[in-house]
N, C-alpha and C positions, 0 to 999 in steps of 0.2 A: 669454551663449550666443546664437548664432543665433539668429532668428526663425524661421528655416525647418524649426527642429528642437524648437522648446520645448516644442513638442507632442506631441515623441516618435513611437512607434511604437504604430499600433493594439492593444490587447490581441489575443494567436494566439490559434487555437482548441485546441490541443494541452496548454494549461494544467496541470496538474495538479489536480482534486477529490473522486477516490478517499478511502478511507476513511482517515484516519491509523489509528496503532493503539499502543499502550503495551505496551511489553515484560513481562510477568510476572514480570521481575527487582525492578523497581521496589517487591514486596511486602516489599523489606528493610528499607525504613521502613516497617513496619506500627507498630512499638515506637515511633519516634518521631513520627508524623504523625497527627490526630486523621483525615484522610481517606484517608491510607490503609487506617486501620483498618476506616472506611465502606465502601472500596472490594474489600476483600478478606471484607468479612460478606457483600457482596452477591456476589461470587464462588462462597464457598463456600454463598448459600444458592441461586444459578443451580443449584450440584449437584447438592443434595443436592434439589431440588424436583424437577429432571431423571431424576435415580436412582427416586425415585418413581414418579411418572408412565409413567417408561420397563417396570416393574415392572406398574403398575396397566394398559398397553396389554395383555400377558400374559395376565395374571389375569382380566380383564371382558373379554378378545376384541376388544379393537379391533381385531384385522387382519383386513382383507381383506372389509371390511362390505359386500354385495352391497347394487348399486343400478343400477336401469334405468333408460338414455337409451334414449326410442324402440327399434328393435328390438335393442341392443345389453346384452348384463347384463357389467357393470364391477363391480369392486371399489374399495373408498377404506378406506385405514386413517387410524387417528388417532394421532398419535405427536408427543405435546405436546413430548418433549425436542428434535425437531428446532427447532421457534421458538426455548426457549429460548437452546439452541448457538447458532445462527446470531446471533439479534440478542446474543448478547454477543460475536460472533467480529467484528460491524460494528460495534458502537459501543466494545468494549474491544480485541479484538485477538486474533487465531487463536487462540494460544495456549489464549487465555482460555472463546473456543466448543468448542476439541478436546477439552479435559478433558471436559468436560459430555458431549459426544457420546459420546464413548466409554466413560466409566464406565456412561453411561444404558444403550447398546448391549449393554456386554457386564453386566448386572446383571439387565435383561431375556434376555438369551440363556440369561443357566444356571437364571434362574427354568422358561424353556419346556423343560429337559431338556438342554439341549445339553450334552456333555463339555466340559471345560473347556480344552481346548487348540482344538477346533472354535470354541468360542465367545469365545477370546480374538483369535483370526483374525477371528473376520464382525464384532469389534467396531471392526473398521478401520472397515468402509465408511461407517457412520455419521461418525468423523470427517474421515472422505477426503472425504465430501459437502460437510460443511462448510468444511474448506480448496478444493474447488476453487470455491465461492458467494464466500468472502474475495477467493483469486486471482485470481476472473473481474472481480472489484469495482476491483480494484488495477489487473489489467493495463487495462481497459477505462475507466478514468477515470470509474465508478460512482458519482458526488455520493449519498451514504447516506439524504440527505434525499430524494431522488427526486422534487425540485422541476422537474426538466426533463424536457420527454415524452421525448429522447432516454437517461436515465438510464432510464428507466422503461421503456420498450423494452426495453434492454440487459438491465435487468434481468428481465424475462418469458424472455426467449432462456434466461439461466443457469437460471432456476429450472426450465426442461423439462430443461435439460442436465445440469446437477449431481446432481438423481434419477434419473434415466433411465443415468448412469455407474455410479452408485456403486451400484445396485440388482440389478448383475451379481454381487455378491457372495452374493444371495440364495441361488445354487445349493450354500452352502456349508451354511446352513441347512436348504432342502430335501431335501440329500442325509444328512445329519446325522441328521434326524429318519424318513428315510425315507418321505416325502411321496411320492405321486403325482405327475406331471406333472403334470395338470389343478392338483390342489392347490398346488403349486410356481409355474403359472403366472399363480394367485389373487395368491397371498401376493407375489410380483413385480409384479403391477398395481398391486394395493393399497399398496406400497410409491412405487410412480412416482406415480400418481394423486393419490394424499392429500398426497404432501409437493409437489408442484405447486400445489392446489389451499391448501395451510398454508403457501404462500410467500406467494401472491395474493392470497390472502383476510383474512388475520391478519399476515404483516410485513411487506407492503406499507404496510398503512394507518396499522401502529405508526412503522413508519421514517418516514412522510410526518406524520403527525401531533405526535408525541410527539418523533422525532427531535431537533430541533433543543433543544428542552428540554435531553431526558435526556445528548444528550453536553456541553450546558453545564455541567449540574451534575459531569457525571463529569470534567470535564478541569477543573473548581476543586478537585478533593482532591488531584492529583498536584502536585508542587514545580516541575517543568520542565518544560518543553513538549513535547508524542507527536512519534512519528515517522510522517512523512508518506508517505515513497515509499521503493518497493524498487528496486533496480536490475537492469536486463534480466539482467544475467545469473545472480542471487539467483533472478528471477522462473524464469526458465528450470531453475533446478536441483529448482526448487520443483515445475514441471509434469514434469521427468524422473523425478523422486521420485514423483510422485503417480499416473503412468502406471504406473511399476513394481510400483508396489503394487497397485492396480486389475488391470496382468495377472497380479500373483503371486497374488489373493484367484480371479479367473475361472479361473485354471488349475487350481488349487484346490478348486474346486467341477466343474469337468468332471470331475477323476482320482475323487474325492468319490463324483460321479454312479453312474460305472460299479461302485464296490461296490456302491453300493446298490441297483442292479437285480438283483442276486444271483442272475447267469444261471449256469446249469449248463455246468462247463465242459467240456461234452460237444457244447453247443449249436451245431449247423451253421448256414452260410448256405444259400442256395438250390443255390447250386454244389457244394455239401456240404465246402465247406473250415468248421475249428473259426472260431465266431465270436470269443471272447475276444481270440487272437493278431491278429486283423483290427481288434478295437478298440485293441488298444494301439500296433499302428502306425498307427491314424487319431491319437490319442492323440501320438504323438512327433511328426506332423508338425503338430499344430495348434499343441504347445510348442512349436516350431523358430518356426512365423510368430509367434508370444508375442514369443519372445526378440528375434527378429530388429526386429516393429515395436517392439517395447519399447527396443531400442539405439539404430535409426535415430532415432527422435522424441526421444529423452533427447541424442543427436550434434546433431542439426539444431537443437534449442532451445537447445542452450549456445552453438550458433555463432550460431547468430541473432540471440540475446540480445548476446554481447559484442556482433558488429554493429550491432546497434542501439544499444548502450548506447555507443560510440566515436563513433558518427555523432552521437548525443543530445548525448554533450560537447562534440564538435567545433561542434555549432551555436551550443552556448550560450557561447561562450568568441572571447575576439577574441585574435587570433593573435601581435600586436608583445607584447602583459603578460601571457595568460595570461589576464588577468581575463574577468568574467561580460560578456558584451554588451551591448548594451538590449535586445534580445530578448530576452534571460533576464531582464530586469528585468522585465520586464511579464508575463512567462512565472510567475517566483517572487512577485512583489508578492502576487498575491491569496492566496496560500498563508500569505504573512507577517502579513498583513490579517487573517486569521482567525482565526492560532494568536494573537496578540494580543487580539483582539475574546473566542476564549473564555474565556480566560485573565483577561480583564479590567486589562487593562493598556495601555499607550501604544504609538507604532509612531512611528522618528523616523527622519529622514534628515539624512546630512553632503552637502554639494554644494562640493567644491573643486577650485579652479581653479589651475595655476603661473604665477607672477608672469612679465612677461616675458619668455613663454617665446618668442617671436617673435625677442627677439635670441638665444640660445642658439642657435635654426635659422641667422638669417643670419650667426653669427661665425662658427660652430664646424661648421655643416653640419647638415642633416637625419639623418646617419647619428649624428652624436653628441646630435640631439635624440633618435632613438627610444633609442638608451640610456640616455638619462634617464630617457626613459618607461620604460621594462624595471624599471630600478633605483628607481624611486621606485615603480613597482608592487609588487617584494618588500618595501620596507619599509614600505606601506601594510598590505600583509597580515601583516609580522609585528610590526603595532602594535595592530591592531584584533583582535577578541575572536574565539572561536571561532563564535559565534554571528552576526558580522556576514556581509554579504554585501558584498563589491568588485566595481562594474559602472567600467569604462571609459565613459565616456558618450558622448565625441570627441572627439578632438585632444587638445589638454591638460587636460579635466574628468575628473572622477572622482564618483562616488556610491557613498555608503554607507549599507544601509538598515542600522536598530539595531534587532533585532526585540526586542518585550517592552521598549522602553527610553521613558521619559518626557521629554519637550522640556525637562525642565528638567535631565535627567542627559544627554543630547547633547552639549552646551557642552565636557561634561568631555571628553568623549573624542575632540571635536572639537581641543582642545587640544592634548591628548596627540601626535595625527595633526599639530598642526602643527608642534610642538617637536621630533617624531621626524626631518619632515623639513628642520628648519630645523640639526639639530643637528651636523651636519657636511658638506662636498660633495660633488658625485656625481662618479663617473668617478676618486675619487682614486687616484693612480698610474697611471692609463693616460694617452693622447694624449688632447688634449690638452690634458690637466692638472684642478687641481681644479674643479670649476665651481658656483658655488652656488647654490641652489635654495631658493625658499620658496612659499608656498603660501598664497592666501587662501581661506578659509574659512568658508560660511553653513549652519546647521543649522535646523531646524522637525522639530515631531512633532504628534502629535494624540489624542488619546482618544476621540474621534468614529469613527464606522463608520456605514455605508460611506463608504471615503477614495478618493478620485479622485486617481492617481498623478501625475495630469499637473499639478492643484494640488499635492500636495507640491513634487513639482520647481521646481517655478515658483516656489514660495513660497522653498525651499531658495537657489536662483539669485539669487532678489533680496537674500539677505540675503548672501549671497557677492560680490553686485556693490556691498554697503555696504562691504563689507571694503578691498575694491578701493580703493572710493574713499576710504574711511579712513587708507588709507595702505599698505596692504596688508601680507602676512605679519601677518594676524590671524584672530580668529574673531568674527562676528557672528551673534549670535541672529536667528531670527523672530520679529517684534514681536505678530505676530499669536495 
């Protein structure tokens, strides 16, 4: 390999270190897994401590506890099931904070009186909150650990955002119960206030502290490894969905509202026209702009999203194979680094090179060496496992990272990769004619963490330029 390149490309800043997250499918090995069964006790006791709690706000009055900053009187409720949702929604996965939120929500709601179709409505916002805290984490490249003041920032920004949205819902409650304003606009502070100040004060310092522990232990009961990232246009259907609902719960509580002021409908304006008929067409046109930004923003983020998410491929991908770039090498590396480090297991790379491939160009032409490259690209990829990742590295190199894979199982699959392409020639039947291709081969892995990509490679490289010199169309280990 070049010199001018062995050093690769600086790690980008766009990285990926958002939250992974484990599907709640995965509870189908509860029967067979001793950690899944861990994993799904501590689910179901997130709940059911949630369901409580959620209960005991009710009951002892946690909302809306008056207190004074200087000349200001505020409210702060206490509502323990927000923590818990949230930190199981960051360290296990939506899913797994929605339930909590919601059962806690709506279990508190029919305690305080609410009918039961009211209170199965307002038990959204509680888990709207917490899916838009997840979303804000994912889209915004959120590290859970909140080891970087830039995460930590981000994260102060969502926790005013994600209570201050989802506490529009309040009006469904207030009208429900038939609350005063003044009282409505209590229980709405103390709703923003307190889960602001229950973001800041309590999962901040649990995420920062305890974090890096708790999701170790949690990602040793699962068999395979979580999933890392959503894609733009998932992310997009997710925040169309989650506006929708948000303005279906506000519209909801405005229509809500006006029964419960329970005006005579006799009652004039000042002009002496009936008031009712004047609130119900203020009424149509507030639901007209409902709908209207509720379509626009749900349009604009699916397009955007694919936009984004086409540009996002287009960067990571080189154009002659298809394969990942070195940009996306260095982009996906630390990702791969991790999920192995928690996992407890090894992290290996293939580095190979085609023999020769310098006269292929000068007989046959440059045009018949990229379709080597094309062609030795698909059966690269349909040798290697679902789990590997194919980078193009340059000109005729190739890298393979083996996530979750030990230096001393490498060897094998580096084999494999060489026998696929030593096994027949490329270009057979076309101009002109068959051409044969082989490939030397050097692999290294590590158990160590943190791994410096630019040492793998290098490591990988040398043991590819022993192959070389072996005689090539082989596979050499790293001796190291």
């Amino acid at each position: 390999m070049n010199e001018q390149i062995a050093r690769g490309l600086p790690p980008i800043d766009d990285e990926y270190r958002g939250p992974c997250w484990w599907h709640l499918s995965r509870l189908v090995d509860v029967t067979r897994r001793p950690g899944m069964r861990r994993i799904a006790l501590v689910g179901l006791s997130v709940n059911a401590v949630a369901v409580v709690t959620g209960i005991m706000e009710v009951v002892w009055g946690w909302s809306a506890l008056p207190i004074r900053v200087g000349p200001f009187e505020l409210a702060v409720t206490i509502y323990p099931p927000f923590i818990l949702s949230l930190l199981a929604a960051v360290w296990l996965g939506p899913t797994w904070g929605l339930v909590p939120a919601y059962t806690a929500n709506l279990a508190g709601a029919l305690v305080s009186g609410l009918d039961p179709v009211p209170a199965v409505l307002f038990a959204l916002a509680g888990a709207l909150e917490v899916l838009i805290f997840w979303g804000a984490m994912v889209t915004l490249n959120i590290d859970p650990d909140l080891k970087r003041r830039p995460d930590f920032v981000r994260f102060v920004g969502v926790s005013i955002i994600a209570p201050t949205t989802a506490s529009l819902a309040i009006l469904i409650r207030n009208s429900a119960q038939g609350l005063s304003l003044a009282d409505g606009r209590l229980l709405w502070m103390g709703w923003v206030i307190g889960d602001v100040l229950q973001a800041l004060l309590v999962v901040v310092p649990l995420l920062y502290f305890t974090g890096p522990s708790v999701r170790a232990w949690i990602d040793r009961q699962f068999a395979t490894p979580p999933r890392y990232e959503v894609t733009y246009t998932r992310a997009a259907i997710i925040a169309a969905t989650t506006f929708a609902l948000i303005a279906m719960l506000t519209f909801l509580g405005i229509y809500m509202l006006e029964d419960s002021l329970d005006l005579d409908p006799l009652t004039l304006t000042r002009s002496g026209e009936l008031l009712l008929p004047r609130l119900r067409d203020m009424e149509f046109f507030v639901v007209m702009l409902v709908v209207v930004l509720t379509l626009t923003t749900g349009l604009f983020s699916t397009v955007l999203g694919r936009m984004g998410e086409r540009q996002r491929g287009l960067s990571r991908r080189e154009s002659l194979t298809g394969c990942f770039n070195r940009r996306a090498f260095y982009e996906l590396f630390p990702r791969e680094v991790e999920r192995a480090r928690r996992l407890g297991q090894g992290l290996s790379l293939v580095f190979l090179d085609i023999d020769h491939f310098k006269r292929i160009n000068d007989r046959f032409g440059h045009e018949v060496g990229d379709r080597v490259l094309q062609q030795l690209a698909a059966r690269l990829q349909g040798t290697v496992r679902e789990t590997d990742l194919l980078f193009r590295w340059g000109g005729e190199e190739f890298v393979i990272l083996l996530g979750h894979t030990s230096a001393a199982d490498a060897p094998t699959l580096a084999e494999r990769v060489r026998a696929a392409v030593a096994s027949r020639p490329f270009l057979d039947g076309d101009y002109p004619g068959p051409v044969p291709v082989t490939v030397s081969v050097g692999t290294t892995g590590t158990t160590r963490y943190p791994v410096d990509p630019d040492g793998l490679i290098a490591r990988a490289d040398a043991a590819c330029y022993r192959a070389k010199a072996a005689g090539r169309n082989r596979v050499e280990a790293d001796a190291a």
